[in-house]
BAFI-3210 file (N, C-alpha, C; in Angstrom, 3 decimals, decimal comma, padded with zeros to 6 digits):
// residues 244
n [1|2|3|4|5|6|7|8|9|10|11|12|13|14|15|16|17|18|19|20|21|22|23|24|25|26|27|28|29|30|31|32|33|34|35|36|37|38|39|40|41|42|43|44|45|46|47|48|49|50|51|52|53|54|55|56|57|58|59|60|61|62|63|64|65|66|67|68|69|70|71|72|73|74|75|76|77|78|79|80|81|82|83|84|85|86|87|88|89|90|91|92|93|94|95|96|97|98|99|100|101|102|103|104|105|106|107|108|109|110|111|112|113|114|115|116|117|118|119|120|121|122|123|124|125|126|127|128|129|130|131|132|133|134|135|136|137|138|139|140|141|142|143|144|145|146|147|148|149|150|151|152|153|154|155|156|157|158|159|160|161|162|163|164|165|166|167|168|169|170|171|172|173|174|175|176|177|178|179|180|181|182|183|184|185|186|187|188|189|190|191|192|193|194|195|196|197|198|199|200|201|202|203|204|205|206|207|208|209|210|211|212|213|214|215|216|217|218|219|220|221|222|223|224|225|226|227|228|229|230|231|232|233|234|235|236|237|238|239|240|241|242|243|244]
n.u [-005,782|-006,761|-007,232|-006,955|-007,651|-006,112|-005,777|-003,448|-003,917|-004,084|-001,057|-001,170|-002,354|-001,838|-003,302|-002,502|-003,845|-001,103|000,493|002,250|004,508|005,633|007,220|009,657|009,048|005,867|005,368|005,896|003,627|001,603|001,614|001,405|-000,060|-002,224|-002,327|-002,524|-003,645|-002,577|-000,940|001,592|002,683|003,087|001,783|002,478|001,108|001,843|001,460|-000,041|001,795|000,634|-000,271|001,167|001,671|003,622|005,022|005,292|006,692|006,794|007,659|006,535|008,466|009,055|011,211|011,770|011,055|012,226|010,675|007,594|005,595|003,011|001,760|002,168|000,359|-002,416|-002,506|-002,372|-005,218|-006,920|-006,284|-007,076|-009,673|-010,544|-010,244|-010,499|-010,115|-007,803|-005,676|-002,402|000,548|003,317|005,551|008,248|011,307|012,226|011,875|009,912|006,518|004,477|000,977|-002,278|-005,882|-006,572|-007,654|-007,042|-007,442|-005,813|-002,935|001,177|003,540|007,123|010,898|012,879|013,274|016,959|019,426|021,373|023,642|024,367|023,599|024,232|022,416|021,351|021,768|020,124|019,998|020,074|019,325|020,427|018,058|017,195|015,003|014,103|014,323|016,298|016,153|016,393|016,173|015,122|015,061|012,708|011,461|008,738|006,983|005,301|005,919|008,630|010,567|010,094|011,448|013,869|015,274|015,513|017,031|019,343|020,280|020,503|022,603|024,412|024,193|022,984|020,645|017,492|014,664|013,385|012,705|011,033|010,780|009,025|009,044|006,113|005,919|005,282|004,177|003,657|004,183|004,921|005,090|006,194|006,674|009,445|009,760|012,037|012,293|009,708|008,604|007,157|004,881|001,184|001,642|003,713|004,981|006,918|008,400|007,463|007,974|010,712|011,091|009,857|012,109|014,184|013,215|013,173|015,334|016,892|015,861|012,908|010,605|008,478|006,641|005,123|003,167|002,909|001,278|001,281|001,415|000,241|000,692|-001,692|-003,423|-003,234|-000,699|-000,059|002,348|004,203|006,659|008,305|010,549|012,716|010,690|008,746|005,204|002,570|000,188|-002,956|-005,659|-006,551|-007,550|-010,440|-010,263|-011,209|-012,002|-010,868|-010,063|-007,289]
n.v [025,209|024,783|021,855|020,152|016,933|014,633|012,473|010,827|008,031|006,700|007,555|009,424|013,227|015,985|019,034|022,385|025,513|028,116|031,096|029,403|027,879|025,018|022,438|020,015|018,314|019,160|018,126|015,144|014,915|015,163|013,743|011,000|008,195|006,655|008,793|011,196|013,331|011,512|010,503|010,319|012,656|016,513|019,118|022,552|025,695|028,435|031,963|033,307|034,583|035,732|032,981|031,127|029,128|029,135|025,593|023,950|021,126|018,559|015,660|012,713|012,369|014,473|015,676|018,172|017,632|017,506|017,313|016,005|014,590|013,175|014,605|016,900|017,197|016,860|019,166|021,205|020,592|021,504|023,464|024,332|024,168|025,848|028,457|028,499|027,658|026,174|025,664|026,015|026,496|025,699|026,157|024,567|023,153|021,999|023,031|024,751|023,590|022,734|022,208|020,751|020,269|017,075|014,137|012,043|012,452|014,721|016,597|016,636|018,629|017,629|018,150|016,181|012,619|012,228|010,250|008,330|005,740|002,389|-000,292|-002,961|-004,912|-006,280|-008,538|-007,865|-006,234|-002,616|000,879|004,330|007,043|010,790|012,573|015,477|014,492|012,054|009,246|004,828|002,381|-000,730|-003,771|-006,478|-009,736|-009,485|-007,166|-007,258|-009,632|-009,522|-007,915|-005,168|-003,096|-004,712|-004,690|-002,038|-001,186|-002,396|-000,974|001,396|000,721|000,662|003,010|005,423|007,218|007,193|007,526|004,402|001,781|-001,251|-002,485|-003,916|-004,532|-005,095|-005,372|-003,422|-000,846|-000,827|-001,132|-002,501|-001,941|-001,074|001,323|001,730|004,956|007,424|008,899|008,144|005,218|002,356|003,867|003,740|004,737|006,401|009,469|010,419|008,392|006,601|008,159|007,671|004,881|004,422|005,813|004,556|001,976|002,406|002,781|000,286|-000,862|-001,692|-000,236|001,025|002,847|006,005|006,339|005,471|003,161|002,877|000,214|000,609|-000,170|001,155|001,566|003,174|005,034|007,341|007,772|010,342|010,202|012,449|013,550|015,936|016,687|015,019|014,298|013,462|011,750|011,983|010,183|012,275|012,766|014,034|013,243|014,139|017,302|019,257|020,741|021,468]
n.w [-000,422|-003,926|-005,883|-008,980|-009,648|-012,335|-015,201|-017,414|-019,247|-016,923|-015,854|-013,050|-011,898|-009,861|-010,003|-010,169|-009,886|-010,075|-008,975|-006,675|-004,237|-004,058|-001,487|-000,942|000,812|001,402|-001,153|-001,567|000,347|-000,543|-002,691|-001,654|-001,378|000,864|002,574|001,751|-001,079|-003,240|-005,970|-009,029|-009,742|-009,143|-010,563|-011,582|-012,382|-014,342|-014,072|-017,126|-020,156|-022,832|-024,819|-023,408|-021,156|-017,896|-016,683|-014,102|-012,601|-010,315|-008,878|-007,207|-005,010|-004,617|-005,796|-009,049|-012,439|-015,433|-017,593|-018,494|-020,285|-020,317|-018,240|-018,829|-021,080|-019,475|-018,269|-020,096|-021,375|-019,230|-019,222|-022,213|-021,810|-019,841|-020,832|-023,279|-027,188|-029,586|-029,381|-027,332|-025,789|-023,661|-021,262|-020,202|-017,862|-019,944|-022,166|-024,754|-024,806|-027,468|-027,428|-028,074|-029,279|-029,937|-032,595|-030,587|-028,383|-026,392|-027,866|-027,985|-028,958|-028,906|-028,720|-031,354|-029,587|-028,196|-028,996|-027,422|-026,149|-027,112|-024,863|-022,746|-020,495|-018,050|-019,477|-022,074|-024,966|-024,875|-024,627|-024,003|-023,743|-025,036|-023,179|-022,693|-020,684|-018,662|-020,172|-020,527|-022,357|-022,251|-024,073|-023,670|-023,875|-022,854|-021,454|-019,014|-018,089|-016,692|-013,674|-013,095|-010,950|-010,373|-012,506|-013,028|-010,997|-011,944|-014,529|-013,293|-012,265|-014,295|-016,148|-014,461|-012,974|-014,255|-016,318|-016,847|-018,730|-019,984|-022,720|-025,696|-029,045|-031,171|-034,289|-037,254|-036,189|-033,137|-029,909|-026,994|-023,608|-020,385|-017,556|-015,174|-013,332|-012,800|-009,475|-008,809|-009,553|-010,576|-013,537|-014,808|-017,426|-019,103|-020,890|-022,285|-022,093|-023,648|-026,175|-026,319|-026,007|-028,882|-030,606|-029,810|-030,794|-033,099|-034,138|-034,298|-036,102|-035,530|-035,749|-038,335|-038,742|-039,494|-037,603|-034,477|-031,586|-028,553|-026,383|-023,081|-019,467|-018,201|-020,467|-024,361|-025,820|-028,341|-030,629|-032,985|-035,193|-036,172|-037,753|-036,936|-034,548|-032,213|-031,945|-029,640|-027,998|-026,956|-024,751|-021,900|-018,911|-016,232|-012,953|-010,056|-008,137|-005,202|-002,060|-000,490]
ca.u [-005,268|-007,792|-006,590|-007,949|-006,706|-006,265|-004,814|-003,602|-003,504|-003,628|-000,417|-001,987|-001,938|-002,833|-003,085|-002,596|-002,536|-000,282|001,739|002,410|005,386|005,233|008,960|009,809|008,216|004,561|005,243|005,877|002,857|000,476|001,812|001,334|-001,437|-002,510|-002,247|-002,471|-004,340|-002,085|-000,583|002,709|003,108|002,306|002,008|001,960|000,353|002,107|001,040|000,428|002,507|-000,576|-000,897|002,066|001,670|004,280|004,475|006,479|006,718|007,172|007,964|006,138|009,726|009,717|011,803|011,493|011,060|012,390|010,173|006,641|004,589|001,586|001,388|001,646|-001,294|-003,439|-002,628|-003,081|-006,512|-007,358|-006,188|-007,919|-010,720|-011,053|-009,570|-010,882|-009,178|-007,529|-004,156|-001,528|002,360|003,625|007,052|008,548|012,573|013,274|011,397|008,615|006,044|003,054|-000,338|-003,600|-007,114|-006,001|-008,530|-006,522|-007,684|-004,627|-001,433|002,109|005,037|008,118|011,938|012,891|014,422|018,092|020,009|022,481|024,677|023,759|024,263|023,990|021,525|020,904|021,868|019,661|019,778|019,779|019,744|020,140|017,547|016,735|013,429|013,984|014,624|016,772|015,896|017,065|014,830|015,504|014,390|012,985|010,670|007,661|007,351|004,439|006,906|009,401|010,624|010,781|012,233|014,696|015,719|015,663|018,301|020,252|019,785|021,063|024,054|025,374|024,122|022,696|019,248|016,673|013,317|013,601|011,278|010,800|010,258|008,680|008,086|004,990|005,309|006,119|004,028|002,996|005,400|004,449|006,017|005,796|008,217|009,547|010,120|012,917|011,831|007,989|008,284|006,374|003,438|000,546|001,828|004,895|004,510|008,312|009,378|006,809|008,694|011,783|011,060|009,067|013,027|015,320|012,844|013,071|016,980|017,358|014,974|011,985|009,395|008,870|005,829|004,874|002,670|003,197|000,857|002,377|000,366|000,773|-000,958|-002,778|-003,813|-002,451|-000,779|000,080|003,680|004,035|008,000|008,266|012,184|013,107|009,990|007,848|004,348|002,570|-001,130|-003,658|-006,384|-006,103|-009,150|-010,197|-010,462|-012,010|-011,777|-010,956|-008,569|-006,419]
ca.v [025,121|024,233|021,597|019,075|015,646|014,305|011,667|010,170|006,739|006,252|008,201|010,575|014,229|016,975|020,222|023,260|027,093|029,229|030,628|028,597|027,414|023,662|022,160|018,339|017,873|019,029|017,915|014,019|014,377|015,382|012,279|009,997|007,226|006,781|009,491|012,572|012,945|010,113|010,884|010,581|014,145|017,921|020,458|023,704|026,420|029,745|033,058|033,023|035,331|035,239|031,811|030,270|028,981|028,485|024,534|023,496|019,304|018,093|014,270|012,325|012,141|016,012|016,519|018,801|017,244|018,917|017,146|015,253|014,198|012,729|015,554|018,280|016,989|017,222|020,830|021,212|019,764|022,298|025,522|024,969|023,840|027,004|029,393|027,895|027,847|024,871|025,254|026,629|026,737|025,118|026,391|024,082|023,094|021,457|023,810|025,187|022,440|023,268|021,151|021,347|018,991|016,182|013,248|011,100|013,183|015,941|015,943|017,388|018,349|017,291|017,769|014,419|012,304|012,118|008,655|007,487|004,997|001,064|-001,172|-004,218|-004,589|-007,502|-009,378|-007,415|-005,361|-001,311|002,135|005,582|008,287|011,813|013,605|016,513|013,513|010,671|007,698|003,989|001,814|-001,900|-004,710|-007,884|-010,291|-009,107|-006,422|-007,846|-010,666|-008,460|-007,404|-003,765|-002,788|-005,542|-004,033|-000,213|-001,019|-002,797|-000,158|002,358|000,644|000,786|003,917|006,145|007,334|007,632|006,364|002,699|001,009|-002,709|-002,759|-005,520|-004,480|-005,373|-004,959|-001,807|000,494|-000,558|-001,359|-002,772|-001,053|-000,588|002,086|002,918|006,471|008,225|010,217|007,939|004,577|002,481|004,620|003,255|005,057|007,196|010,178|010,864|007,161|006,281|008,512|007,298|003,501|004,340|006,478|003,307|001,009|002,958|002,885|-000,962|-000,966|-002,638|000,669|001,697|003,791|007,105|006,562|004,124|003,226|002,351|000,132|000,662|-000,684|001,886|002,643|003,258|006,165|007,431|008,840|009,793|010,264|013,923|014,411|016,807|016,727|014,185|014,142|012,243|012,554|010,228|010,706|013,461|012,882|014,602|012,487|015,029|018,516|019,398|021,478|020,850]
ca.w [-001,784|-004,532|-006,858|-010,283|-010,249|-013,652|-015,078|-018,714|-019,056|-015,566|-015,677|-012,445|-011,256|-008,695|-011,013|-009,303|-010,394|-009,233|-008,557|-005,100|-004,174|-002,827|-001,112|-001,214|001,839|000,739|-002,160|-001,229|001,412|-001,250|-003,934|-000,828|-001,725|001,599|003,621|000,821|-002,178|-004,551|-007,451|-009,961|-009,349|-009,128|-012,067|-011,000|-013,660|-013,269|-014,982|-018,924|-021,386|-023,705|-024,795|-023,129|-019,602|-017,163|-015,997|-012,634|-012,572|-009,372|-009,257|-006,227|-004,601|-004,471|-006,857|-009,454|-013,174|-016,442|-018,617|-018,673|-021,106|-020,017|-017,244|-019,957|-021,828|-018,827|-018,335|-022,052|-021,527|-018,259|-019,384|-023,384|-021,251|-019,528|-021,684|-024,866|-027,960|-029,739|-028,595|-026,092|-025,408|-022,023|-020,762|-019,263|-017,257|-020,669|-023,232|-024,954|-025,247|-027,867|-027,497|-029,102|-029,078|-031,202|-032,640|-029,972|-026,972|-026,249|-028,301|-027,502|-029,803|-028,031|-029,592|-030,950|-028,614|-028,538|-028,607|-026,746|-025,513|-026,949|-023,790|-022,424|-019,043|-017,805|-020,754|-022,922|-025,607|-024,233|-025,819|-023,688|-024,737|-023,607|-024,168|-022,046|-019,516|-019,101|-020,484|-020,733|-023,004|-022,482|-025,017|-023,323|-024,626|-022,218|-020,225|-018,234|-017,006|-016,377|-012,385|-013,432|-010,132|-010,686|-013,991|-012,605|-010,624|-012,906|-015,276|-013,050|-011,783|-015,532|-016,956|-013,525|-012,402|-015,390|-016,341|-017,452|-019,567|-020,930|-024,286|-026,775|-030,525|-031,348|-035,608|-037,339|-036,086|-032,363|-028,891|-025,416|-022,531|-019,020|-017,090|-013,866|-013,365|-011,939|-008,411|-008,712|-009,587|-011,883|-013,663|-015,019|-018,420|-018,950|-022,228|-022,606|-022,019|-024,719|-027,334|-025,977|-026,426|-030,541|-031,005|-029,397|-031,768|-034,826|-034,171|-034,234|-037,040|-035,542|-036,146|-039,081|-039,035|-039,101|-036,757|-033,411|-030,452|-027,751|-025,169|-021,628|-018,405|-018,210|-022,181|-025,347|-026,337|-029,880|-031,196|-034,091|-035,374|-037,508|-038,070|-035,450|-033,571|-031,817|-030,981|-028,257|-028,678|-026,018|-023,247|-020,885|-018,112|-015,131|-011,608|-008,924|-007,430|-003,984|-001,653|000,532]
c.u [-006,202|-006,950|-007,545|-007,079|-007,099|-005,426|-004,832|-002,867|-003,232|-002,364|-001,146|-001,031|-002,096|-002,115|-003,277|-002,329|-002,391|-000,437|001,818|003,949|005,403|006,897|008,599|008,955|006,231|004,274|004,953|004,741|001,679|000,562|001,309|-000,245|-002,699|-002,917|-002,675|-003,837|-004,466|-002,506|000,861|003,593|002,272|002,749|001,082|002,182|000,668|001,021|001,188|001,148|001,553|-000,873|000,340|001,907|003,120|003,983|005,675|005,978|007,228|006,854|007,439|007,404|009,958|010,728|011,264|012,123|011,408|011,239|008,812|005,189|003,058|001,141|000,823|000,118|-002,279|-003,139|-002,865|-004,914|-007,226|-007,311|-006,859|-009,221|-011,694|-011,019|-010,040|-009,882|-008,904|-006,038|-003,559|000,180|002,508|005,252|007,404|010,355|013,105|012,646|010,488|007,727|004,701|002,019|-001,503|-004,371|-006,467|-007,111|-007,879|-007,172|-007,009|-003,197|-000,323|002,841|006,136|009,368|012,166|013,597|015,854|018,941|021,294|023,244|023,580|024,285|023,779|023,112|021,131|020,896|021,160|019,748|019,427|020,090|019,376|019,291|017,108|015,908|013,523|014,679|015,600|015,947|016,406|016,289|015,852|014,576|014,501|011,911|008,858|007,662|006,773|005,195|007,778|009,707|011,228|011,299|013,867|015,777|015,741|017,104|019,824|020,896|021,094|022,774|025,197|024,991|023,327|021,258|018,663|015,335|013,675|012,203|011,519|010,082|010,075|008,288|007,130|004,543|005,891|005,870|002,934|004,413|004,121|005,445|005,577|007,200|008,321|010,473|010,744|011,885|010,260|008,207|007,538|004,934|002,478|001,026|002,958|004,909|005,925|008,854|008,503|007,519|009,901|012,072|010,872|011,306|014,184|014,953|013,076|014,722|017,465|016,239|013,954|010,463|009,404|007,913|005,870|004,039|002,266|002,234|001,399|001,099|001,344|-000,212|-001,880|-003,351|-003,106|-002,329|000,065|001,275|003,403|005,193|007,604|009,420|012,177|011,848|009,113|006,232|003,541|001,000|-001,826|-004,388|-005,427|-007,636|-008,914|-010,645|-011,971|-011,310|-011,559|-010,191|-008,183|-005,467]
c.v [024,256|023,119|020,515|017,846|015,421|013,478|011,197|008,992|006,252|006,485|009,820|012,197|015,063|018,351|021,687|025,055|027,795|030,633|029,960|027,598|026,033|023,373|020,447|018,363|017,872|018,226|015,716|013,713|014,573|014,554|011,004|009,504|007,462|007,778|011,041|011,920|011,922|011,120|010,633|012,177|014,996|018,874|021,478|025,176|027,626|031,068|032,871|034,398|035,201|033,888|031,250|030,507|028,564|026,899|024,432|022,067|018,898|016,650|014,147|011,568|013,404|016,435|017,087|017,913|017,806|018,010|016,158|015,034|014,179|014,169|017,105|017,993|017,177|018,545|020,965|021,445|021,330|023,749|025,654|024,667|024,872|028,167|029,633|027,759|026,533|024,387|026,246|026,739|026,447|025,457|025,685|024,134|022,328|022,024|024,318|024,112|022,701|022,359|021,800|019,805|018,195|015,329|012,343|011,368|014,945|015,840|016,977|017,178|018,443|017,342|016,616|013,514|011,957|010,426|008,903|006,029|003,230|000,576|-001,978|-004,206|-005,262|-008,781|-009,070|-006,255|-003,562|-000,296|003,875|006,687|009,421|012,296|014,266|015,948|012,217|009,352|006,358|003,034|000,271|-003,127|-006,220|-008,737|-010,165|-008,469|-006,818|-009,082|-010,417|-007,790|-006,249|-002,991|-003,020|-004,537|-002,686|-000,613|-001,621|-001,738|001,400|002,284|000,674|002,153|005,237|006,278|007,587|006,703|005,444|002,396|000,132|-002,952|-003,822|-004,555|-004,895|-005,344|-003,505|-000,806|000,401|-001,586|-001,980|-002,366|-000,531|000,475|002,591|004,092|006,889|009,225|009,335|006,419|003,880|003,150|003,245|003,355|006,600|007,927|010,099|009,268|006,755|006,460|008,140|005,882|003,735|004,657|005,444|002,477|001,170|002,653|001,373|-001,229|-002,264|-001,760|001,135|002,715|005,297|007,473|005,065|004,201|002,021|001,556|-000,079|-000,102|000,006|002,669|002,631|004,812|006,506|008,471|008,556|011,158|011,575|014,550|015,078|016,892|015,162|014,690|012,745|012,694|011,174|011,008|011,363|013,429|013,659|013,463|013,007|016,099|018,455|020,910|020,968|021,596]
c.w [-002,628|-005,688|-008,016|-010,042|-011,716|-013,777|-016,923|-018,819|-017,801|-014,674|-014,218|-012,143|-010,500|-009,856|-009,971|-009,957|-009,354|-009,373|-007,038|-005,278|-002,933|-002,690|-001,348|-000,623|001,591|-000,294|-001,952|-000,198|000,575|-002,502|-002,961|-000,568|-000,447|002,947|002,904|-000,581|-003,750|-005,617|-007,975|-009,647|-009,303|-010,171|-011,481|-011,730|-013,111|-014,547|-016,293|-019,111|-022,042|-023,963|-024,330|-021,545|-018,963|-016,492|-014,902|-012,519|-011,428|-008,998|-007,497|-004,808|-004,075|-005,235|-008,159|-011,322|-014,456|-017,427|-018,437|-019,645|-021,270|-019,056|-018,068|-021,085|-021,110|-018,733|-019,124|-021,982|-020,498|-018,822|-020,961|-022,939|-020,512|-019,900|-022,951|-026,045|-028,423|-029,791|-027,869|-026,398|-023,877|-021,824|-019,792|-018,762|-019,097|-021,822|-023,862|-025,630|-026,327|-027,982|-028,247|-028,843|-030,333|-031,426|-031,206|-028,571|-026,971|-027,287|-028,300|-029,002|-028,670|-029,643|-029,809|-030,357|-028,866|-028,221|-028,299|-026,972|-026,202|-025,493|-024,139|-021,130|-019,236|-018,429|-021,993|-023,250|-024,893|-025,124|-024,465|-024,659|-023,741|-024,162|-022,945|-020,242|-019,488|-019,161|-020,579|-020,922|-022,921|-023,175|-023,995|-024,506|-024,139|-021,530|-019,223|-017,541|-016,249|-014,710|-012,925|-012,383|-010,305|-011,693|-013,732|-011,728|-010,950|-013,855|-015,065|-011,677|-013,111|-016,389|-015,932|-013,330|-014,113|-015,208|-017,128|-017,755|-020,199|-021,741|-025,336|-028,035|-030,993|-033,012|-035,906|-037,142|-034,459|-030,786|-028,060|-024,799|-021,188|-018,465|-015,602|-014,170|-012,414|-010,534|-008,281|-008,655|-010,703|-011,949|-014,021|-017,004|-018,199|-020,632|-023,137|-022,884|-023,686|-026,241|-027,206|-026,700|-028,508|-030,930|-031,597|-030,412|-032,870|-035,162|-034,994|-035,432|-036,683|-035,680|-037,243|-040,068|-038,616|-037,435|-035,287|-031,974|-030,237|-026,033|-024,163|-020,643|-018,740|-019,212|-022,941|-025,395|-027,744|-030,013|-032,435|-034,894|-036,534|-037,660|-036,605|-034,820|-033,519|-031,489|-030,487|-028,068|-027,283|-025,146|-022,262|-020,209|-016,624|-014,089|-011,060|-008,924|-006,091|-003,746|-000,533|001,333]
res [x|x|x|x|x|x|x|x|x|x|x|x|x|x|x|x|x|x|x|x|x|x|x|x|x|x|x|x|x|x|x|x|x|x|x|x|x|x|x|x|x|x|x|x|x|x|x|x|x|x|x|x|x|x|x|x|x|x|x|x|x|x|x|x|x|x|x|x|x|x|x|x|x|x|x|x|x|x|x|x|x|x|x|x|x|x|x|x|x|x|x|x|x|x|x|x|x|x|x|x|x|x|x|x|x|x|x|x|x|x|x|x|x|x|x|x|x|x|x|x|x|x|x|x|x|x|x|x|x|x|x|x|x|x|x|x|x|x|x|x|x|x|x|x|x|x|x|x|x|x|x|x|x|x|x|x|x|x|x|x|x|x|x|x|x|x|x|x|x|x|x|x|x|x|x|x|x|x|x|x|x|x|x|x|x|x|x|x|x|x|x|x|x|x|x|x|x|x|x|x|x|x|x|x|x|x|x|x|x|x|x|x|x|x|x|x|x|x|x|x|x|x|x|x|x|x|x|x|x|x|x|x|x|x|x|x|x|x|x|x|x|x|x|x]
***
């Protein structure tokens, strides 16, 4: 099996076209650092409809993902890469995603995320959001101090499994944020949590730009709030080739 790693923001991936059908089991032996090729997950590129590709998201847990961000920008990146052109359509478990070369690198339109539930977690400030995915954006004062394990399972003893992310405002038109991810763990950079956190911020009125980068460990990446849609714009690089 031939595949591309890629990765955005250090957000990684093993890119694969299909059609091929991987199970948990492959699936968790080919995310596995040590022993497999490491990665966040597997995106797996089925037959186009003319310009709309099939995507399959498979979370380094083996489970199967309805929605990713960062992951869809690297496909984005592969298939106008070989295909040409200056944009696509990505079908994914949570909808039709459209990308295109942006000044930023890659950039996605995403529906805009939906809000939820204020809480409380951990004594701080919380806001449920869904971008195709669950979310649960929590406000501390650093994320970098932050035991984001700690706080994942806090998280999801009051509001269930989702990606969690510790959020700092940074001004009105830039966040800090780290996130662990449902089914993975923490990334390096998370696409969906990103628009999630700019959504939760804009809520509590601490964003109040059009346009918000969002730093992560691993990079900045750029939302940028459009009424009913989001996009999510940022490096999309390739690793290596192999197979396996």
């Amino acid at each position: 099996m031939k595949f591309t790693k890629m990765h955005g923001c250090g957000n990684d991936f093993i890119v694969i076209d299909g059609p091929v059908e991987i199970d948990r089991a492959r699936a968790r032996a080919l995310c596995d650092r040590r022993t497999g090729i490491g990665a966040d997950g597997i995106l797996v590129i089925g037959v186009p409809d003319g310009r709309r590709w099939p995507l399959v998201i498979h979370n380094a847990d083996g489970s199967i993902a309805d929605a990713c961000g960062n992951g869809s920008r690297c496909v984005a990146r592969y298939v106008l890469d070989r295909e040409g052109g200056s944009g696509l359509e990505l079908d994914t478990a949570s909808g039709i995603v459209r990308a295109w070369r942006d000044p930023e690198g890659i950039g996605i339109e995403l529906a805009a995320p939906q809000l939820g539930d204020v809480l409380r977690i951990d004594g701080r400030d919380a806001r449920t959001v869904r971008v195709g995915n669950p979310n649960v954006m929590i406000f501390v004062d650093d994320p970098a101090r932050e035991d984001l394990v700690a706080l994942a399972v806090a998280s999801t003893a009051v509001a269930g499994p989702a990606n969690v992310g510790a959020v700092t405002p940074r001004g009105a038109g830039e966040l800090a944020l780290r996130v662990h991810e449902r089914g993975v763990g923490e990334t390096l950079a998370c696409g969906t949590g990103s628009c999630a956190a700019v959504a939760a911020a804009i809520a509590r009125g601490d964003v109040t730009s059009d346009t918000v980068r969002v730093r992560l460990p691993g990079g900045t990446l750029v939302v940028r709030p459009r009424g009913a849609r989001y996009e999510l714009a940022g490096p999309a690089e390739y690793v290596f080739t192999g197979e396996s």
